[in-house]
C-alpha positions in Angstrom: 0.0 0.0 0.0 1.5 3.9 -1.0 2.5 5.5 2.0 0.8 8.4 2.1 3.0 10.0 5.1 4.8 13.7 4.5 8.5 13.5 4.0 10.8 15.8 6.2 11.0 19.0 4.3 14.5 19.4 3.0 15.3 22.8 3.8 16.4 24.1 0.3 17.3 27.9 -0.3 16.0 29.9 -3.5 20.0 30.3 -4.0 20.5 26.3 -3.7 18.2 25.1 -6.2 20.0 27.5 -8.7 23.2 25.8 -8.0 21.9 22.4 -8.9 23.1 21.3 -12.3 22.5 18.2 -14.5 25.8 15.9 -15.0 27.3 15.7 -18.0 26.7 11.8 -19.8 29.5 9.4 -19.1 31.0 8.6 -22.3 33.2 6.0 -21.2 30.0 3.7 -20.7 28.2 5.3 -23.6 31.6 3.1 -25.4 30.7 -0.2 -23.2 26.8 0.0 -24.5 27.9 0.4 -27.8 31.0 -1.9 -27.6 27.8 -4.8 -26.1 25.8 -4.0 -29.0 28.9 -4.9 -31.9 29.7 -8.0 -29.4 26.1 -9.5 -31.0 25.0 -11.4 -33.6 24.0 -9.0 -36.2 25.1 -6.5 -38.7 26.9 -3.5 -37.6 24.8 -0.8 -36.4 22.1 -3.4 -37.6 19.6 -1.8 -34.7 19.4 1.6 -36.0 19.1 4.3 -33.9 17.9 2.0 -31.2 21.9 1.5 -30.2 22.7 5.1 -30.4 19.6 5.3 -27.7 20.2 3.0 -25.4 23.8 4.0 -25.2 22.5 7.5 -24.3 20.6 5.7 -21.7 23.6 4.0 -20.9 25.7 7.2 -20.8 23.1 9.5 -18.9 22.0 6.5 -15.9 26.3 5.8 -15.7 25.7 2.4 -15.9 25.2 -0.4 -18.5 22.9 -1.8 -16.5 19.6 -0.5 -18.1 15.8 -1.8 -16.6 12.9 0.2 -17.9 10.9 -2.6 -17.1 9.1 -0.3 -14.1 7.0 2.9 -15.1 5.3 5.7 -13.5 3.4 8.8 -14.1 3.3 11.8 -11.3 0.6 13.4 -11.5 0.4 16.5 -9.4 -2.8 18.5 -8.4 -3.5 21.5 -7.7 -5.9 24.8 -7.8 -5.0 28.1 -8.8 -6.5 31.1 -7.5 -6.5 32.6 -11.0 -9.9 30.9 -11.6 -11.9 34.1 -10.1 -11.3 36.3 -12.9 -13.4 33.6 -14.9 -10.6 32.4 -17.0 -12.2 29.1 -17.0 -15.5 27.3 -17.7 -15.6 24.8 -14.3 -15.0 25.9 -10.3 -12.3 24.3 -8.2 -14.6 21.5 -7.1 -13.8 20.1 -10.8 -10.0 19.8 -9.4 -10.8 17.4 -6.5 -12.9 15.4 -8.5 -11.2 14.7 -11.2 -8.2 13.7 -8.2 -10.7 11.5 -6.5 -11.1 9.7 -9.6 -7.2 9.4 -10.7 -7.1 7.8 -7.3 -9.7 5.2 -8.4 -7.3 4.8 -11.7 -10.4 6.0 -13.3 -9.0 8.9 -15.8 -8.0 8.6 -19.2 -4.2 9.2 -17.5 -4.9 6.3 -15.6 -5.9 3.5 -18.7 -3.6 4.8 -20.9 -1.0 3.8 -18.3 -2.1 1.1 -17.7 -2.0 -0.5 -21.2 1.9 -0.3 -21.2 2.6 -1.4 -17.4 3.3 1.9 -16.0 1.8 2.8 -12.6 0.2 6.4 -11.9 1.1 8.4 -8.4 -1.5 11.1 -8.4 -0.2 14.3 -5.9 -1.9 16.8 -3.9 0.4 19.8 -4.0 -2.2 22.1 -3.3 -5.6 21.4 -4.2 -8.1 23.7 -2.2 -10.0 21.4 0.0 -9.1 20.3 3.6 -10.6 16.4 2.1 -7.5 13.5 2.3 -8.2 11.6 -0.6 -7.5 7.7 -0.2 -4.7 6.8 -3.1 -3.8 10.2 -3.6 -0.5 11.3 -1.9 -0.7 14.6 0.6 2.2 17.3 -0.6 -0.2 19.6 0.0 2.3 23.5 0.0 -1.0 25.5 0.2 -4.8 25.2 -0.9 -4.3 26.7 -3.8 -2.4 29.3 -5.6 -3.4 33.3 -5.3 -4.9 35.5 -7.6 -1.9 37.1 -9.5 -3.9 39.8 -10.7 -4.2 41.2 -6.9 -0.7 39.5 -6.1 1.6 37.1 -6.7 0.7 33.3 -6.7 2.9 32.4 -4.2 5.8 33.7 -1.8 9.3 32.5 -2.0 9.5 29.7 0.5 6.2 28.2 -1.0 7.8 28.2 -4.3 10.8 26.7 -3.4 8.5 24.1 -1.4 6.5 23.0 -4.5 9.6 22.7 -6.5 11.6 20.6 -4.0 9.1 18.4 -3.6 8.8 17.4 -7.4 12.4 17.0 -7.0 12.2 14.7 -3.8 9.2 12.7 -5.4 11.5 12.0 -7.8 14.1 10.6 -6.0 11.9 8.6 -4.4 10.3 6.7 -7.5 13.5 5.9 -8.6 15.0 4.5 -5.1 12.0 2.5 -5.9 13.5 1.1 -8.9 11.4 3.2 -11.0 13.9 3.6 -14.4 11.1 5.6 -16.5 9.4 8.5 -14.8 6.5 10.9 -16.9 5.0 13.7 -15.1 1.6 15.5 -15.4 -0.1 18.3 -13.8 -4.4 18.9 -13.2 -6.2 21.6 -11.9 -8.5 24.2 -13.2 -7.0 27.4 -14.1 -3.8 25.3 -15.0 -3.6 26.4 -19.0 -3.7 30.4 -18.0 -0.7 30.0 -15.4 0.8 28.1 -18.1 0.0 30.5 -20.8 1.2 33.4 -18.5 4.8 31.2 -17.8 5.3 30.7 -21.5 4.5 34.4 -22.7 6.8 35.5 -19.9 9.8 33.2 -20.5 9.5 33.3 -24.4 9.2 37.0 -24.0 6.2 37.2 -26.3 2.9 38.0 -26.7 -0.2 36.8 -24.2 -2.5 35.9 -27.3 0.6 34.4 -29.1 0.3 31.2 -26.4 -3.2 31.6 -24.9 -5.7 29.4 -26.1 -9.1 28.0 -25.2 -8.1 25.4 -22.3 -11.0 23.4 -21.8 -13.5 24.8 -24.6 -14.2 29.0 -23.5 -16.3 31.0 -25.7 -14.6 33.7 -27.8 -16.1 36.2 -25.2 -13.7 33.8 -22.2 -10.7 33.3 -24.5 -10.7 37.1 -25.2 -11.1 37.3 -21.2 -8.3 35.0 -20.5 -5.8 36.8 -22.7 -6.4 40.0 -21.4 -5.9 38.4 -17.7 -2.4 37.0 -18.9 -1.5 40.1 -20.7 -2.2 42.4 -17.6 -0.1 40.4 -15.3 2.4 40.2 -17.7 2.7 44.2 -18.2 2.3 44.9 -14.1 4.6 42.6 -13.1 7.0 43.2 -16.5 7.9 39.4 -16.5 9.7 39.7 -19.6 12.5 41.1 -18.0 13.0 38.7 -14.6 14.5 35.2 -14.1 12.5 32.5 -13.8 11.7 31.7 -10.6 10.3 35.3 -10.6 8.3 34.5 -13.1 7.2 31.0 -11.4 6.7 32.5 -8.0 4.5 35.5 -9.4 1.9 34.1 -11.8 2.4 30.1 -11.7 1.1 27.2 -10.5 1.6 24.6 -7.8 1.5 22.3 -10.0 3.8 23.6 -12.7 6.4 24.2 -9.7 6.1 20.4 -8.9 6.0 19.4 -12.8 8.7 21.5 -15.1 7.2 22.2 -18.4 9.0 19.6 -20.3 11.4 17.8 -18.3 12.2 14.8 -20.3 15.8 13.9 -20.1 17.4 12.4 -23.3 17.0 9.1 -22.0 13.5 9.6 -21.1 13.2 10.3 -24.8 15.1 7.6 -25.8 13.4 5.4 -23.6 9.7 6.3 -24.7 10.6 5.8 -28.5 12.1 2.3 -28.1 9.1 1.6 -25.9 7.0 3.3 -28.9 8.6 1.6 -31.5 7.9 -1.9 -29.3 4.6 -0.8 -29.6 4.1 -0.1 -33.0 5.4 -3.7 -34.1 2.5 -5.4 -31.6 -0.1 -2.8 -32.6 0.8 -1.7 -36.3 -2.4 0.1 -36.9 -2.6 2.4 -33.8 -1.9 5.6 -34.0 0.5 7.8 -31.9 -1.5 11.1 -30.8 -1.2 13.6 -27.8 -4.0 14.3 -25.8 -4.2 18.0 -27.9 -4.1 16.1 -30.6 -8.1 14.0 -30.0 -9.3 17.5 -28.4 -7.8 20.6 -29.7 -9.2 22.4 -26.8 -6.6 21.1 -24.6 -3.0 22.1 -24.5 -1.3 18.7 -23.3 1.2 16.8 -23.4 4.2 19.4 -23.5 5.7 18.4 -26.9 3.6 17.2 -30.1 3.6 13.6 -30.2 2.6 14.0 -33.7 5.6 15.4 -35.2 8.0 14.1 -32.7 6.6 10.4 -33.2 5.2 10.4 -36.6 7.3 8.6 -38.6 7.3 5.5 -36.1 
């Protein structure tokens, strides 16, 4: 059974989370994977670019010893105070039920998981609602983010809160023995935080990145750009780093869940696993969730183009 307990807090600094870097691959076992792969029966380079990626595995994990065998998706949930200007077409309450029934492996999240092994951990990072929900794990920062039109959606220590504990959820999956990690975010309000991140850090224009979300009328898109554009000229977010730009107008959820934080391997990994796929299920077709509903602006990369000549 998940243990639902809070960890120990790791007291982490806004300065110490900038000093943590990614290390470079080993290329000395990157050699070794590819060296294993010549050692074999076959023509040289007869695997394609499935050597090349499993020696990036290889190179990134620092070991030829590569299991992808268990899979996870962290899912993590949260509400955003944003939702009062009427950026959206649901309330909160949409948030925690949509949670309950992750927890029931009941969303589309959940089956889609399921049909290639891979477990789903949803998180409550701050969904606003004093309920414990049963399979859902409590990370709960704050209930809820602030309205960054009257302020900003959370202070400093919260921010550095929901990032660490992404970061420490992480690590934990894969003390697990977890060697294949996704991660997802829910909550109402979620695509104008997002929207308002991406303008901010692109340094471009709110209507450039703000779309529909979850279906709005052209009288609510037309509201939810303007809300994104405002905070974006009070604030002037086009000219701060990024946790500024986190800390003022995103989400709990975002904090806990970069926008796209697939490692190389990751990438690697999920095409072999893709490709496996494609041979048992020829006919299937490889598609984002953006790309069955247009009104919704996940996953973070376009499965379509990235995946489409599987």
């Amino acid at each position: 059974m998940e243990c639902s307990e809070k960890p120990i807090f790791h007291n982490y600094t806004r300065q110490e989370l900038a000093q943590i870097r990614i290390t470079a691959p080993e290329e000395a076992v990157r050699s070794l994977v590819k060296k294993h792969w010549d050692t074999l029966a076959k023509p040289l380079d007869g695997m394609g670019s499935f050597e090349s990626i499993t020696a990036q595995i290889g190179a990134i994990l620092g070991t030829e010893q590569i299991d992808l065998r268990k899979k996870g998706v962290l899912i993590f949930c949260a509400d955003n105070g944003i939702v009062e200007e009427g950026v959206s077409q649901t309330g909160q309450e949409v948030t925690l039920a949509v949670a309950k029934s992750m927890a029931r492996k009941g969303s589309s999240v959940c089956k889609m998981a399921q049909s290639i092994g891979a477990e789903t951990i949803p998180v409550d990072i701050g969904i606003n609602s004093e309920e414990s929900i049963p399979g859902v794990l409590d990370r709960k920062v704050r209930p809820g983010t602030r309205n960054f039109l009257k302020e900003p959606t959370m202070t400093e220590e919260e921010t550095v809160r929901a990032i660490v504990t992404g970061i420490e959820l992480e690590q934990d999956r894969k003390e697990r023995g977890y060697g294949l990690l996704a991660t997802g975010e829910m909550g109402i309000g979620n695509t104008t935080t997002s929207s308002a991140v991406t303008a901010a850090l692109l340094q471009c224009e709110a209507e450039e990145v703000t779309g529909r979300g979850a279906g709005l009328t052209d009288q609510g898109l037309t509201r939810k750009q303007q809300v994104v554009r405002t905070a974006l000229e009070t604030y002037d977010l086009w000219h701060v780093d990024a946790f500024t730009v986190l800390q003022t107008v995103g989400g709990l959820d975002i904090a806990g869940r970069p926008q796209d934080t697939r490692t190389l391997a990751q990438r690697g990994s999920l095409l072999a696993l893709l490709r496996e796929l494609r041979k048992r299920f020829p006919k299937a077709l490889i598609v984002g969730h953006h790309d069955l509903n247009p009104m919704k602006e996940c996953p973070c990369f376009n499965c379509i183009k990235e995946y489409g000549e599987l």
